[in-house]
Predicted model as a PDB file, atoms N, CA, C, CB and O in Angstrom, pLDDT in the B-factor column:
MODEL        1                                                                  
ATOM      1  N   UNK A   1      70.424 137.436 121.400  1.00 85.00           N  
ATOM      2  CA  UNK A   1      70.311 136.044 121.040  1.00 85.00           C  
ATOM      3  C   UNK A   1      69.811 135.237 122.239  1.00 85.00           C  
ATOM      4  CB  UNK A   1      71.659 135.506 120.539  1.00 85.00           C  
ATOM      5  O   UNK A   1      69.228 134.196 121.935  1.00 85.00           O  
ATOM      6  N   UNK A   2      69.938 135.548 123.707  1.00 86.00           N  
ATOM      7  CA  UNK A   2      70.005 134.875 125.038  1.00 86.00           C  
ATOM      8  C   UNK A   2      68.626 134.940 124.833  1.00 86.00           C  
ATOM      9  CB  UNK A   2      70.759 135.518 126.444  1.00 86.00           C  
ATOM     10  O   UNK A   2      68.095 133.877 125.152  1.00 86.00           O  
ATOM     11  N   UNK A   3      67.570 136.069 124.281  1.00 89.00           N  
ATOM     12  CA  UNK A   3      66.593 136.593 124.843  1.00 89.00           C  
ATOM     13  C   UNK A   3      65.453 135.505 123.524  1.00 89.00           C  
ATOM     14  CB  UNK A   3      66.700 138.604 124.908  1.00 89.00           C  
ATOM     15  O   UNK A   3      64.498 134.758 123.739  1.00 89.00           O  
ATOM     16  N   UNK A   4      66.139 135.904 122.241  1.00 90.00           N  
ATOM     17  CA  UNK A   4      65.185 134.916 121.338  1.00 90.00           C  
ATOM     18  C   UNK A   4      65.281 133.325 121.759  1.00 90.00           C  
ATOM     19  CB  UNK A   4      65.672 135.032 119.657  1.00 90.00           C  
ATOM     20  O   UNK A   4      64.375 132.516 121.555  1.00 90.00           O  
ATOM     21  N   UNK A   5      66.602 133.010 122.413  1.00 89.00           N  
ATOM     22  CA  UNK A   5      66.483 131.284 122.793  1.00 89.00           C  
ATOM     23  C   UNK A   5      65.386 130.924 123.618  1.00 89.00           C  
ATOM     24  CB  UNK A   5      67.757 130.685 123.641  1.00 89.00           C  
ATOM     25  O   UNK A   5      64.517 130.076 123.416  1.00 89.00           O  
ATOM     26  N   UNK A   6      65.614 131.961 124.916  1.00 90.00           N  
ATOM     27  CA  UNK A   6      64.332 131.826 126.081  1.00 90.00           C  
ATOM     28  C   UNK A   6      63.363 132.291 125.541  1.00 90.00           C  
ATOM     29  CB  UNK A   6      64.400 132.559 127.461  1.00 90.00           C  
ATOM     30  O   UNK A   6      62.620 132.034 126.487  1.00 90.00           O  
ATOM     31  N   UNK A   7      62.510 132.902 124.619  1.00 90.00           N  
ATOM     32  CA  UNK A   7      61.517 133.583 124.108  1.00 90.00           C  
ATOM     33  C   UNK A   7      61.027 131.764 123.651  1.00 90.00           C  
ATOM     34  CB  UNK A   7      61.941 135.071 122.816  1.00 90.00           C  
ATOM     35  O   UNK A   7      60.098 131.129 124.150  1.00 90.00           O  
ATOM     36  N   UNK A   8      61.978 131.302 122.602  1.00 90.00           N  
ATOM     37  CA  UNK A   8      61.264 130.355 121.640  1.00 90.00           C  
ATOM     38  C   UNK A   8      62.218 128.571 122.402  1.00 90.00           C  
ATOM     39  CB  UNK A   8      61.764 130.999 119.413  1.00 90.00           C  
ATOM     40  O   UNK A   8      62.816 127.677 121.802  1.00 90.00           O  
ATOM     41  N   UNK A   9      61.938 128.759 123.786  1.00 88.00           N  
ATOM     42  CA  UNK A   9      62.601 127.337 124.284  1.00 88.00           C  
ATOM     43  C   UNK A   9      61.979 126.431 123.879  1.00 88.00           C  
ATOM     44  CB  UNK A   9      62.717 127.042 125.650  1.00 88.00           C  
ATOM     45  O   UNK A   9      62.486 125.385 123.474  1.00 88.00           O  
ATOM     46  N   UNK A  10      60.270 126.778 123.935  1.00 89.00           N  
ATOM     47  CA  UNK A  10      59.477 125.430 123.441  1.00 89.00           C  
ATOM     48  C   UNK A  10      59.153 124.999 121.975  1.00 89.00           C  
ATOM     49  CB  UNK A  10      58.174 125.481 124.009  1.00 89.00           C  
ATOM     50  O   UNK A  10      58.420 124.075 121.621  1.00 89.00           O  
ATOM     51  N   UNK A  11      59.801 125.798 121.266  1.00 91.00           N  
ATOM     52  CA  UNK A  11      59.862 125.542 119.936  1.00 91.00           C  
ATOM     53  C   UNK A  11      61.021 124.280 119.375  1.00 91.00           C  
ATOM     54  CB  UNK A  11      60.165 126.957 119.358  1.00 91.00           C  
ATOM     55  O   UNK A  11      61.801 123.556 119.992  1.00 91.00           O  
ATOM     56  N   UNK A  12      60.772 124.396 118.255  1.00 95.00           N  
ATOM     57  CA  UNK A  12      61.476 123.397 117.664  1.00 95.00           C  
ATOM     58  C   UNK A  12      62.547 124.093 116.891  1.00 95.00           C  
ATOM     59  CB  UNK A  12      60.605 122.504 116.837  1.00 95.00           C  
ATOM     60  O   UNK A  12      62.240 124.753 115.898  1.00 95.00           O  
ATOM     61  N   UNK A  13      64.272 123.943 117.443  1.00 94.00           N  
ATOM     62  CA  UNK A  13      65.406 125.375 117.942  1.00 94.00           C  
ATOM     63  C   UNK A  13      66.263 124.144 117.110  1.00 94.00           C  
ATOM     64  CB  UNK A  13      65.923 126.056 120.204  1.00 94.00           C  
ATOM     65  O   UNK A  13      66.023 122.938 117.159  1.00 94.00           O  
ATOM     66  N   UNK A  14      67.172 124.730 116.452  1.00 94.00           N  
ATOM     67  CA  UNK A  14      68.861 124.613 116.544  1.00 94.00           C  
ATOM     68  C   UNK A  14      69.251 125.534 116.718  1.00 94.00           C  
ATOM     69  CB  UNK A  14      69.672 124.198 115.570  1.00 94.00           C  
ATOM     70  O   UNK A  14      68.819 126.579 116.232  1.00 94.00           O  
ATOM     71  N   UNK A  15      70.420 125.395 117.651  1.00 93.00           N  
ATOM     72  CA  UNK A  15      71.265 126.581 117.893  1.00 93.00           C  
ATOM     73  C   UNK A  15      72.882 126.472 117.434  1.00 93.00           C  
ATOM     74  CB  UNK A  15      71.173 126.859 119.450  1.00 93.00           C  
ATOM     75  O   UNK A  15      73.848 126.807 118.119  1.00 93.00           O  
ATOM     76  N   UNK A  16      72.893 125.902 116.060  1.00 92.00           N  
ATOM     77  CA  UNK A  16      74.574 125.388 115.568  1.00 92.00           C  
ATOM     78  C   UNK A  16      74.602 126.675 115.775  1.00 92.00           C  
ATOM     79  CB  UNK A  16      75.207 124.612 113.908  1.00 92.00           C  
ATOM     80  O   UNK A  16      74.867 127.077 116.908  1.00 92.00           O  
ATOM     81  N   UNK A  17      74.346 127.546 114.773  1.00 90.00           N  
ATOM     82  CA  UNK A  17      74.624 129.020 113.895  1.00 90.00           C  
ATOM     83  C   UNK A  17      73.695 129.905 114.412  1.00 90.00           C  
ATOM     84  CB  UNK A  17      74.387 128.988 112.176  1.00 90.00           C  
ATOM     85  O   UNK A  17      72.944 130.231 113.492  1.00 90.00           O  
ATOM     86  N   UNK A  18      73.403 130.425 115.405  1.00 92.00           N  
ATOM     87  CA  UNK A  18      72.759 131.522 115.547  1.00 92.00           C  
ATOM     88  C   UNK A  18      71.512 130.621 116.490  1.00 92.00           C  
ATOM     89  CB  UNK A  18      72.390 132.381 113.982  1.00 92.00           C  
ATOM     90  O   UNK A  18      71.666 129.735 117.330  1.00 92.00           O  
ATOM     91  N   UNK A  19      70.011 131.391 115.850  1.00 95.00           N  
ATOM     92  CA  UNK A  19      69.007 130.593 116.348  1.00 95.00           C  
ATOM     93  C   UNK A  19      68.080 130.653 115.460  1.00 95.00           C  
ATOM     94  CB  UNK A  19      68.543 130.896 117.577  1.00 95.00           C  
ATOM     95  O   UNK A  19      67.502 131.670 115.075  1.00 95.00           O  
ATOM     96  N   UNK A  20      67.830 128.983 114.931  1.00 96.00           N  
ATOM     97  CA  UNK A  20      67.254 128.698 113.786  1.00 96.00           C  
ATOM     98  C   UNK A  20      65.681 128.020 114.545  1.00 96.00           C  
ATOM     99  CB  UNK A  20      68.356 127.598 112.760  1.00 96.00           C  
ATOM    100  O   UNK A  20      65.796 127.239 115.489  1.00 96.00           O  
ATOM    101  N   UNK A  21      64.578 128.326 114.136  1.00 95.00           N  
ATOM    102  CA  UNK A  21      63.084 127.940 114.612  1.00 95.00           C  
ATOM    103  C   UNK A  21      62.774 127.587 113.523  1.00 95.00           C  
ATOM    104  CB  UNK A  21      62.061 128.946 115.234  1.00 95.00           C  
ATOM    105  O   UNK A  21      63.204 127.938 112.424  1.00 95.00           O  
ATOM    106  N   UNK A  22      61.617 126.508 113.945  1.00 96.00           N  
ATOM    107  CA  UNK A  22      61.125 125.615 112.362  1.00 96.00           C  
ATOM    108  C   UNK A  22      59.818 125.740 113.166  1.00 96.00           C  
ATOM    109  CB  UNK A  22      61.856 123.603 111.744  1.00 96.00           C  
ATOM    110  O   UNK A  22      59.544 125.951 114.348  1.00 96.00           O  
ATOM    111  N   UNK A  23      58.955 125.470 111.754  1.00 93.00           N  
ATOM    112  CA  UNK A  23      57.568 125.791 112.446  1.00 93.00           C  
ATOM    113  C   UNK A  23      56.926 125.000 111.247  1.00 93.00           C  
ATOM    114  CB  UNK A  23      57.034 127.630 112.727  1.00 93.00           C  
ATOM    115  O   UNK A  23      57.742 124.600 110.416  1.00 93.00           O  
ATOM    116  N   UNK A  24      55.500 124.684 110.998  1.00 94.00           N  
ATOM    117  CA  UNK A  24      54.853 123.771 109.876  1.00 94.00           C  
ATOM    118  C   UNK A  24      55.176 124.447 108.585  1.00 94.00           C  
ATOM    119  CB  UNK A  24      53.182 123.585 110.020  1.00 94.00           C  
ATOM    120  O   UNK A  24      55.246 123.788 107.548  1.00 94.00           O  
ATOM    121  N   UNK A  25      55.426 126.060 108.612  1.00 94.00           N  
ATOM    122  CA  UNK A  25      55.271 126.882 107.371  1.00 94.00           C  
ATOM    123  C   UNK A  25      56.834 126.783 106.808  1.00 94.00           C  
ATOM    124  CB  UNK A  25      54.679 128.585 107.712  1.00 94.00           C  
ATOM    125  O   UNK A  25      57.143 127.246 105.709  1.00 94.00           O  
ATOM    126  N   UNK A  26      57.699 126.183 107.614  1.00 96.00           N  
ATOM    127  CA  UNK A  26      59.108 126.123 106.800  1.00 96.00           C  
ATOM    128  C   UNK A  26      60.703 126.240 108.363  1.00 96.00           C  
ATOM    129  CB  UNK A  26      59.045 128.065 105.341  1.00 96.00           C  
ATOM    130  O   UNK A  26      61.192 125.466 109.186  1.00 96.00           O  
ATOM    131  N   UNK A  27      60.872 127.505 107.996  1.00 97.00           N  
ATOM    132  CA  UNK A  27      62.080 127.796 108.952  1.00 97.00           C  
ATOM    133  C   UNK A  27      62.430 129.199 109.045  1.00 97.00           C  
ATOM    134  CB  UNK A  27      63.342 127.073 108.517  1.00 97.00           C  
ATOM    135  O   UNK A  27      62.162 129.889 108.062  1.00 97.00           O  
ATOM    136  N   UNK A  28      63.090 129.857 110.247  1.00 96.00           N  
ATOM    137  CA  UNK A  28      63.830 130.995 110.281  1.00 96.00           C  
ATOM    138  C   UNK A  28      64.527 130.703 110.860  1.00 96.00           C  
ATOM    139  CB  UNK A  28      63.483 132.034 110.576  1.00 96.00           C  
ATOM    140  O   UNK A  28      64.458 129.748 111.634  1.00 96.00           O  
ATOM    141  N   UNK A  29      66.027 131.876 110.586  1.00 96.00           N  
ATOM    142  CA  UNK A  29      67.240 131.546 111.643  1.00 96.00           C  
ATOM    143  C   UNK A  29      67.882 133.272 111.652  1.00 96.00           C  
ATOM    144  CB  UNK A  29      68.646 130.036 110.896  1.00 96.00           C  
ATOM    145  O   UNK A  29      67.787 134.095 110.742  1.00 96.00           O  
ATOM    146  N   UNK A  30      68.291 133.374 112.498  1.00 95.00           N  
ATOM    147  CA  UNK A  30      68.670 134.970 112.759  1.00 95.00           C  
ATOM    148  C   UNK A  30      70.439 134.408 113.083  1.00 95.00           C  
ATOM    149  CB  UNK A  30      67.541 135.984 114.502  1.00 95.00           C  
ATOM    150  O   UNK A  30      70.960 133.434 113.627  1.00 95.00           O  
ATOM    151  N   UNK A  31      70.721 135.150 112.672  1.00 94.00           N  
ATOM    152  CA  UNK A  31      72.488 135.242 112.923  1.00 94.00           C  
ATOM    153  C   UNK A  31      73.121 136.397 113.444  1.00 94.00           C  
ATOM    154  CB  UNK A  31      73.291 135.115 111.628  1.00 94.00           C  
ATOM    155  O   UNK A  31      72.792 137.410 112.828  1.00 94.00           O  
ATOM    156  N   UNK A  32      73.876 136.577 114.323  1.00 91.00           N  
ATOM    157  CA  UNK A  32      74.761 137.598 114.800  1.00 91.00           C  
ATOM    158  C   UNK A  32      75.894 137.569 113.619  1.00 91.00           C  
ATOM    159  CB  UNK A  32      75.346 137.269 116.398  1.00 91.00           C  
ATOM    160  O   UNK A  32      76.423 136.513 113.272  1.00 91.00           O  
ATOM    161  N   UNK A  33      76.278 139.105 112.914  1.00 91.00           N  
ATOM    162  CA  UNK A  33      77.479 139.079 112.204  1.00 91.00           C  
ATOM    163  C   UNK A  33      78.120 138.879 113.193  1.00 91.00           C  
ATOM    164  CB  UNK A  33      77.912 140.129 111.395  1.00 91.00           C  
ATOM    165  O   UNK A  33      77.764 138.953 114.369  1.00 91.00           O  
ATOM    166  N   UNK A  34      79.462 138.517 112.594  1.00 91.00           N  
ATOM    167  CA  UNK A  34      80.316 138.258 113.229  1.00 91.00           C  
ATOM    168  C   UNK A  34      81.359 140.075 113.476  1.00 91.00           C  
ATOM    169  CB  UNK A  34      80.947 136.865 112.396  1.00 91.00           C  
ATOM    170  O   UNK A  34      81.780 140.516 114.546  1.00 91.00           O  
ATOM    171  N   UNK A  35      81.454 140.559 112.438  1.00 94.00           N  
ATOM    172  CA  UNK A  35      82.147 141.442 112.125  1.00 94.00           C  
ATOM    173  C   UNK A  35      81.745 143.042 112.813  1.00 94.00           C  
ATOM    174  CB  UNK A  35      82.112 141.284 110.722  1.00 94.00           C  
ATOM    175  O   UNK A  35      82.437 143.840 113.445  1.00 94.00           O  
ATOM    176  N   UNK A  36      80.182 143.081 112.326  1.00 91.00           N  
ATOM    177  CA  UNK A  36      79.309 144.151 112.312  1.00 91.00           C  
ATOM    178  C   UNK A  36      78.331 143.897 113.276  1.00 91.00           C  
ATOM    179  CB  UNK A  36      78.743 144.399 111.044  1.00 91.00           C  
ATOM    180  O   UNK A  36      77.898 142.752 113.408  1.00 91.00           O  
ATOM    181  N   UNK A  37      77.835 145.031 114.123  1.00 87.00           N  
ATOM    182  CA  UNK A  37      76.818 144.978 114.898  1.00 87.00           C  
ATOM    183  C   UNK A  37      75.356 145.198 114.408  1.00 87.00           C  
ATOM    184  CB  UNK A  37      77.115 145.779 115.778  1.00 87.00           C  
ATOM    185  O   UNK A  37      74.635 146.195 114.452  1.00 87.00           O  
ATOM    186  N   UNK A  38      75.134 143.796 113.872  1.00 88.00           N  
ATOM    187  CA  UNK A  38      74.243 143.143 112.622  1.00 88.00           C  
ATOM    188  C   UNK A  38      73.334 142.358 113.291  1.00 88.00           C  
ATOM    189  CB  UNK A  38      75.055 142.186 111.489  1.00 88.00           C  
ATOM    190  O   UNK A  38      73.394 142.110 114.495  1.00 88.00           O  
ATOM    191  N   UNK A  39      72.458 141.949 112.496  1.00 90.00           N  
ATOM    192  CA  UNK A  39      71.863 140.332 112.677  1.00 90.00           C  
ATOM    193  C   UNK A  39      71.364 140.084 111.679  1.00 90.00           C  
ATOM    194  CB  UNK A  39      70.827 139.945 113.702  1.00 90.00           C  
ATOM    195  O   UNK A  39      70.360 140.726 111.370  1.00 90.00           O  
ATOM    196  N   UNK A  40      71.832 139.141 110.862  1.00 94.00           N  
ATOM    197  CA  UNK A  40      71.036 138.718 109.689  1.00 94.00           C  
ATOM    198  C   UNK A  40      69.892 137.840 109.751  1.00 94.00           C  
ATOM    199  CB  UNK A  40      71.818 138.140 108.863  1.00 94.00           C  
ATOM    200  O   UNK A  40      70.193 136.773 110.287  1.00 94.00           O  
ATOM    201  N   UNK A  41      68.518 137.925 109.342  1.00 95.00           N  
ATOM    202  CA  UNK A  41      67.376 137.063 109.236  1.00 95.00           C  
ATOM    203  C   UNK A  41      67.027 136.607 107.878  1.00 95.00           C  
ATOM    204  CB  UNK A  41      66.262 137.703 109.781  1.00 95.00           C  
ATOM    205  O   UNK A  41      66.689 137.199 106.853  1.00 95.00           O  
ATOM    206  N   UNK A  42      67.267 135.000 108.280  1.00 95.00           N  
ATOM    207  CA  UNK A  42      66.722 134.293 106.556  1.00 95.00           C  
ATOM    208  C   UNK A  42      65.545 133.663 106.964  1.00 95.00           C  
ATOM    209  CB  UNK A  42      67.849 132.920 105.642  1.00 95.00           C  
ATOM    210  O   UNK A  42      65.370 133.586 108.180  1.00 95.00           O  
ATOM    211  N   UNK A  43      64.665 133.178 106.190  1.00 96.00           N  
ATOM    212  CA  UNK A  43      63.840 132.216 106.000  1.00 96.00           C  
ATOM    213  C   UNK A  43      63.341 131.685 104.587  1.00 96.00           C  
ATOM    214  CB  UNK A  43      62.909 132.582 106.681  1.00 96.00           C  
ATOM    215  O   UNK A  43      63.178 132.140 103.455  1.00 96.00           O  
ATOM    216  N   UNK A  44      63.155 130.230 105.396  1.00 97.00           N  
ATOM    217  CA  UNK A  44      62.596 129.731 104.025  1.00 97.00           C  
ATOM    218  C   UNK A  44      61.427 128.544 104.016  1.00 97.00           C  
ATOM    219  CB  UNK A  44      63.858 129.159 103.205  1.00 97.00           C  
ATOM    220  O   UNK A  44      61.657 127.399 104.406  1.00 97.00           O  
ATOM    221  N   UNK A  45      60.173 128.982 103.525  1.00 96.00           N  
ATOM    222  CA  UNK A  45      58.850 128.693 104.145  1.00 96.00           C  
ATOM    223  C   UNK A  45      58.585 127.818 102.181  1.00 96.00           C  
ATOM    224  CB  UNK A  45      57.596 130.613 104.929  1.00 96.00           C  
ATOM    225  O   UNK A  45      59.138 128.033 101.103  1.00 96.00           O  
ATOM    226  N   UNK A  46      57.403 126.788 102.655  1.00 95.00           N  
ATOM    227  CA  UNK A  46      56.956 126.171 101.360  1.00 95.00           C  
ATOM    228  C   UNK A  46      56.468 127.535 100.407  1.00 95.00           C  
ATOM    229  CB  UNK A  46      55.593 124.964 101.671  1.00 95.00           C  
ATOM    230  O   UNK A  46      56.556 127.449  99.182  1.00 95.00           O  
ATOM    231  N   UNK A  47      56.187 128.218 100.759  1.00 96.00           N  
ATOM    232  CA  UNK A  47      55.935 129.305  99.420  1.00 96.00           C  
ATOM    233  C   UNK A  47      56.811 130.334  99.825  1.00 96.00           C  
ATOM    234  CB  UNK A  47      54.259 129.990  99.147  1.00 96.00           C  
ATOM    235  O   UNK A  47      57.426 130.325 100.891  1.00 96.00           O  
ATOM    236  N   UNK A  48      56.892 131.688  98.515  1.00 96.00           N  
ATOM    237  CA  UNK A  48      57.644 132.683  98.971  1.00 96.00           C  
ATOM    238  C   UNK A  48      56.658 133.543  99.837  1.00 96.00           C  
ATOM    239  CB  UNK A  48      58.330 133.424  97.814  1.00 96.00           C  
ATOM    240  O   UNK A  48      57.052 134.609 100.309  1.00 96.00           O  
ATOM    241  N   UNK A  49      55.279 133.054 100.068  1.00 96.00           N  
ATOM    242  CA  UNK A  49      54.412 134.113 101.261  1.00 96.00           C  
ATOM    243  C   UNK A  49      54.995 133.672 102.507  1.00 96.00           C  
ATOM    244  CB  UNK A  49      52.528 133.917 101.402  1.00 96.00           C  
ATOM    245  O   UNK A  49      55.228 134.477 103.409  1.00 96.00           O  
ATOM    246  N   UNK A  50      55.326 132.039 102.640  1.00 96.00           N  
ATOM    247  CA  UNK A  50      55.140 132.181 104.204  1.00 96.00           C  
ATOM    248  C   UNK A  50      56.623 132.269 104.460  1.00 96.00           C  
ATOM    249  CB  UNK A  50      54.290 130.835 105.086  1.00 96.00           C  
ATOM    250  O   UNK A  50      56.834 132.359 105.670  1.00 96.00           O  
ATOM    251  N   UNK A  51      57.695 132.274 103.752  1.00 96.00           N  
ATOM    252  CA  UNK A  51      58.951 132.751 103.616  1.00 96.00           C  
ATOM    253  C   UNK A  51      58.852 134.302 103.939  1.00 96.00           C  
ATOM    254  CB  UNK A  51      59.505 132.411 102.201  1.00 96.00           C  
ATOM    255  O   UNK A  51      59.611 134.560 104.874  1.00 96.00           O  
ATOM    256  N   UNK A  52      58.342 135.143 103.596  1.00 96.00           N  
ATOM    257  CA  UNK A  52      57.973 136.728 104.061  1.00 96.00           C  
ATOM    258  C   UNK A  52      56.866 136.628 105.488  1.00 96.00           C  
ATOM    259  CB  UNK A  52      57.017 137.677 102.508  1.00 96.00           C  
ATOM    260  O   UNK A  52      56.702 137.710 106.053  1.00 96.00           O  
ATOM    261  N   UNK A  53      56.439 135.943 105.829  1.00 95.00           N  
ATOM    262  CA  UNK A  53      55.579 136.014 106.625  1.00 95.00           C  
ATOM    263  C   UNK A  53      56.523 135.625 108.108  1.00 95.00           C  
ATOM    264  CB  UNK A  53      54.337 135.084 106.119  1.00 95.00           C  
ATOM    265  O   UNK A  53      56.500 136.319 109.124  1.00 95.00           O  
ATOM    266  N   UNK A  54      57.341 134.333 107.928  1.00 95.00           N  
ATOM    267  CA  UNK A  54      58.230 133.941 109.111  1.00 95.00           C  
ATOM    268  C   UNK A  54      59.440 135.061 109.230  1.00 95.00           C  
ATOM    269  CB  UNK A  54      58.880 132.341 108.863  1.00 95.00           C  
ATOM    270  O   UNK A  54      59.956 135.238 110.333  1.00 95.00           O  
ATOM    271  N   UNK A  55      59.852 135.759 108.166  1.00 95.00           N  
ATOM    272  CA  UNK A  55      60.585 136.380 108.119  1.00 95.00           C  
ATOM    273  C   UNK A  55      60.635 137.869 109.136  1.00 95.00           C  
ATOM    274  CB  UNK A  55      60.565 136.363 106.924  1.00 95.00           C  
ATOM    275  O   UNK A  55      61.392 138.347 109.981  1.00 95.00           O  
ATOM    276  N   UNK A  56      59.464 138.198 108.535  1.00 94.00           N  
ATOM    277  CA  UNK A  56      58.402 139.236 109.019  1.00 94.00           C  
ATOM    278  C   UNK A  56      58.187 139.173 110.717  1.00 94.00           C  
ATOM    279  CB  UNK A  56      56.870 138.868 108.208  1.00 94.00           C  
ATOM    280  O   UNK A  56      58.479 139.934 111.639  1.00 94.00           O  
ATOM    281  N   UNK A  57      57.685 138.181 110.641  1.00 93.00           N  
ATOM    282  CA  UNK A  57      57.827 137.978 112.341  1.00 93.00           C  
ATOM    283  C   UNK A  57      58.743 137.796 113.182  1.00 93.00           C  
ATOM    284  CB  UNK A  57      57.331 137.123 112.759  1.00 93.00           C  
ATOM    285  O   UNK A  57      58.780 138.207 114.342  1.00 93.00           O  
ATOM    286  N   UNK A  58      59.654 137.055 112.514  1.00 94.00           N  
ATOM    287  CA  UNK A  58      60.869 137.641 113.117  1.00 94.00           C  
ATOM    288  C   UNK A  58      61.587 138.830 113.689  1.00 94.00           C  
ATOM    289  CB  UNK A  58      61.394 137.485 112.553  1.00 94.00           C  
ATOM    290  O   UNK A  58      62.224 139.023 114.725  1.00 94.00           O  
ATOM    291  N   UNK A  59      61.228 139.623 112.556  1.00 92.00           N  
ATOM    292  CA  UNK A  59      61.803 140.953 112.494  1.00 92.00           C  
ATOM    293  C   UNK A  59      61.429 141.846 113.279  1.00 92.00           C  
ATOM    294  CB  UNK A  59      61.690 141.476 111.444  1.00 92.00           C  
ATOM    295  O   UNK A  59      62.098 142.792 113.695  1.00 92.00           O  
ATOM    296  N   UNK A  60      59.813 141.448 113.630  1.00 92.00           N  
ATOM    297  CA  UNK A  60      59.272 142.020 114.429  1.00 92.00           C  
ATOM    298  C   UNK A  60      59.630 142.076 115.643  1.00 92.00           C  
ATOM    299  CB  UNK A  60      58.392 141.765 114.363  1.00 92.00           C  
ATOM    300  O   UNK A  60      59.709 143.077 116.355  1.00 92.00           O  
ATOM    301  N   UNK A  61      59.966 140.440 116.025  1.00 92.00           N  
ATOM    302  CA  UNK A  61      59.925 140.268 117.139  1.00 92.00           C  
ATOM    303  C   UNK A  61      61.730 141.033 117.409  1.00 92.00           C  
ATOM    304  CB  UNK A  61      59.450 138.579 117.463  1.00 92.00           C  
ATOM    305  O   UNK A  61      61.912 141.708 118.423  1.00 92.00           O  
ATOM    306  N   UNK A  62      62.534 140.882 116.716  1.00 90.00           N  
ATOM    307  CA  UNK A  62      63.934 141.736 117.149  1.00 90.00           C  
ATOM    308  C   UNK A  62      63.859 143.205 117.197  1.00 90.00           C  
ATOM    309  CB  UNK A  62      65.116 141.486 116.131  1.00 90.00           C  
ATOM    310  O   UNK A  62      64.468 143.803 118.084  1.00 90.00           O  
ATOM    311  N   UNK A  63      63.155 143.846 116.306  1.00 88.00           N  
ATOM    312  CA  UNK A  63      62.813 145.246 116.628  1.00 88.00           C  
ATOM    313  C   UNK A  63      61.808 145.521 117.539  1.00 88.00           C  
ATOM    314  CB  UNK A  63      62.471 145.900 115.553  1.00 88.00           C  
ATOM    315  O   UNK A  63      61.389 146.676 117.465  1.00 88.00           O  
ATOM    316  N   UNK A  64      61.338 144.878 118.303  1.00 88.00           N  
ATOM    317  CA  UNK A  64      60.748 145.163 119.781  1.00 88.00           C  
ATOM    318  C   UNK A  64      62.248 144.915 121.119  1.00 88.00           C  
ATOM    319  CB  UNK A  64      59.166 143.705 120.060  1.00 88.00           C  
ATOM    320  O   UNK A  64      62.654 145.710 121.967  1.00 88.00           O  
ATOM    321  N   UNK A  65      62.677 143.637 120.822  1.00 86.00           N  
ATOM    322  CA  UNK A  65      63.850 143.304 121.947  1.00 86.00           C  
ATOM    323  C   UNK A  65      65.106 144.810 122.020  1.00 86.00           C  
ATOM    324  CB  UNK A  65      64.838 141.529 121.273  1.00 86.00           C  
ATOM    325  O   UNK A  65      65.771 145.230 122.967  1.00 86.00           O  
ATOM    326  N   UNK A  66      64.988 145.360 120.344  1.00 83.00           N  
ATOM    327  CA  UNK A  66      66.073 145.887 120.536  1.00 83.00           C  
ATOM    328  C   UNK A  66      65.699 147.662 120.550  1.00 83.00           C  
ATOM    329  CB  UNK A  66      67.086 145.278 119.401  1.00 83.00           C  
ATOM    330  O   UNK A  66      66.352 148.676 120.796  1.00 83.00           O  
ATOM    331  N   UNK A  67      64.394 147.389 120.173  1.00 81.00           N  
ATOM    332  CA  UNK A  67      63.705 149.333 120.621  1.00 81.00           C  
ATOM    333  C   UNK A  67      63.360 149.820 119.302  1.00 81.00           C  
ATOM    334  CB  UNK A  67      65.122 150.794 121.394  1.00 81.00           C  
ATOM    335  O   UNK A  67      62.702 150.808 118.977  1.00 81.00           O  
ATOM    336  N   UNK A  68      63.808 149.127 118.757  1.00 63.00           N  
ATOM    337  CA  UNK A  68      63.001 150.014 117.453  1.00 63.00           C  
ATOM    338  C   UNK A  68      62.297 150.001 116.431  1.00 63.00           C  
ATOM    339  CB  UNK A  68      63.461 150.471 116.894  1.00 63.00           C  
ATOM    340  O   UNK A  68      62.113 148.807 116.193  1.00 63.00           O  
ATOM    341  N   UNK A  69      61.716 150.692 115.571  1.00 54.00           N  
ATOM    342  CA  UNK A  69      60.578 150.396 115.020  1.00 54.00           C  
ATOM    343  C   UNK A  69      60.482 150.372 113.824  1.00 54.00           C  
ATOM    344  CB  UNK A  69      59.784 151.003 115.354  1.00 54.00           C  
ATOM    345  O   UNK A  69      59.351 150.520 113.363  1.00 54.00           O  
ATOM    346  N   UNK A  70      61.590 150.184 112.919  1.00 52.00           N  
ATOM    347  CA  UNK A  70      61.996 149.587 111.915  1.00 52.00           C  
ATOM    348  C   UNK A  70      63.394 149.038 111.556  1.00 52.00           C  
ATOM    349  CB  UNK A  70      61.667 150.278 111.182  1.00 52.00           C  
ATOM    350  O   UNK A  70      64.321 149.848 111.534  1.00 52.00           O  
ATOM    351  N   UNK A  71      63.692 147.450 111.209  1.00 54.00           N  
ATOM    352  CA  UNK A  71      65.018 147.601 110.722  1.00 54.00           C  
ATOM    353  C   UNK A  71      65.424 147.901 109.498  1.00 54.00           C  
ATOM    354  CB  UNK A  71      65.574 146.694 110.911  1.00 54.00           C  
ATOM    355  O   UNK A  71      64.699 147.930 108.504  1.00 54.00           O  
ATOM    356  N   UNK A  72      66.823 148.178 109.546  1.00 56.00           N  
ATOM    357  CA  UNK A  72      67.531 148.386 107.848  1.00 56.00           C  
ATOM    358  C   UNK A  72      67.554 146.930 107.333  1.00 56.00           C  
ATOM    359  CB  UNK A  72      69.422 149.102 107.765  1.00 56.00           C  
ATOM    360  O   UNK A  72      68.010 145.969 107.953  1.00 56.00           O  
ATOM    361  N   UNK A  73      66.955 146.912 106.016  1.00 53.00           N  
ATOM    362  CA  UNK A  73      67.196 145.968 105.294  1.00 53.00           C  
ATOM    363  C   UNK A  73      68.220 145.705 104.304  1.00 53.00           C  
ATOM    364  CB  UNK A  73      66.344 145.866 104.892  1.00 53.00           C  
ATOM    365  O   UNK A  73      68.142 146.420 103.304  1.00 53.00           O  
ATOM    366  N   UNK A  74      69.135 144.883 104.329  1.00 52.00           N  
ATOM    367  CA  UNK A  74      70.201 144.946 103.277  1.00 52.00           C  
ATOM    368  C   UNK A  74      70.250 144.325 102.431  1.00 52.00           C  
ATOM    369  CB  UNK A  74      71.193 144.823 103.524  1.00 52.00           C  
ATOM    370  O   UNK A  74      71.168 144.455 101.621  1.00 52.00           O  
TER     371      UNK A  74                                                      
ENDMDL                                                                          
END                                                                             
């Protein structure tokens, strides 16, 4: 989470719940479970493309920080 805040400082961030980025196409926010050694990624973009697309990049960008080259989707 330390690493996506400094990654996206110059973005447009809340950090209530995790770390939420807004961008023209909508929003993403990644969450640490609390319970499970998790991270949940939502988004929600003006269509359901750019909702998969912010999502997507996200995902990307955590399966590079964390080594691997696909996550489980639940």
């Amino acid at each position: 989470m330390r690493v996506l805040n400094e990654r996206y400082s110059d973005s447009n961030v809340d950090l209530r719940d995790g770390i939420k980025i807004f961008d023209d196409r909508g929003w993403v926010q990644v969450q640490p479970d609390p319970d499970e050694p998790l991270i949940h990624i939502y988004a929600e973009g003006d269509t359901e493309e750019a909702s998969r697309e912010l999502e997507g990049e996200l995902e990307a960008v955590v399966s590079e920080l964390i080594g691997e080259d696909e996550l489980a989707v639940r």
